[in-house]
C-alpha positions in Angstrom: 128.6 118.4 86.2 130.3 116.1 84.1 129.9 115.1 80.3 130.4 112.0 78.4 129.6 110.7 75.2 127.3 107.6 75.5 126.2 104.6 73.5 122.6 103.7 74.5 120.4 101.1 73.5 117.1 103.1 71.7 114.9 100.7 73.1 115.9 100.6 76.9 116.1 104.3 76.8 112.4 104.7 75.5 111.5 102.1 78.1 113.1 103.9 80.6 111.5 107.4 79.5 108.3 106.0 79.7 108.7 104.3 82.9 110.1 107.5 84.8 108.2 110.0 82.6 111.4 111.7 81.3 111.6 113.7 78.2 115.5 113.9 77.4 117.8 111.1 77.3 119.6 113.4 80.3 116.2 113.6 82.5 116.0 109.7 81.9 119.4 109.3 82.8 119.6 111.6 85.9 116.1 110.1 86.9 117.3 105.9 86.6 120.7 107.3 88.8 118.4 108.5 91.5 116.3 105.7 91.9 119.1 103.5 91.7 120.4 105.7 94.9 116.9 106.1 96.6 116.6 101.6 95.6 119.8 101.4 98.0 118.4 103.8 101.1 114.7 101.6 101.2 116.7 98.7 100.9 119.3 99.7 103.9 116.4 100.9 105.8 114.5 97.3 105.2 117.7 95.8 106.4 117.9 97.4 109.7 114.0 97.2 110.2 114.0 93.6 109.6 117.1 93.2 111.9 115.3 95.4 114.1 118.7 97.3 114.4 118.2 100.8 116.5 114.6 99.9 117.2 113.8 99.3 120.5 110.5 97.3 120.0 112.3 94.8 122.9 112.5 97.4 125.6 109.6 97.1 127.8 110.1 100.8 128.8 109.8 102.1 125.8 107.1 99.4 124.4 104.8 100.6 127.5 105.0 104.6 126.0 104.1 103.1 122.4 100.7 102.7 123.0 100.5 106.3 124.9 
């Protein structure tokens, strides 16, 4: 774990705590650096779903053992 001094802007942070439901300016933190991290996975996983990249949806075969 690492530990750094921080200058935060009292505002943001409250906004952010009440947002996520965090307590501690270290809960709000941890918590707005995972959703950052989960934000990038859906948007990676909309990428290749809208680029239809590893889906097979046009492969007759395995369109005709979708609807099974």
């Amino acid at each position: 774990m690492h530990k750094t001094a921080l200058r935060l802007d009292d505002k943001l942070l409250a906004e952010a705590r009440e947002a996520l439901g965090t307590k501690t300016a270290t809960e709000t933190i941890h918590a707005a650096l995972s959703e950052v991290v989960a934000r990038r996975g859906r948007e990676r996983l909309f990428e290749r779903l809208r680029n239809q990249d590893g889906i097979d949806l046009g492969d007759d075969a395995v369109m005709a053992q979708a609807w099974r």
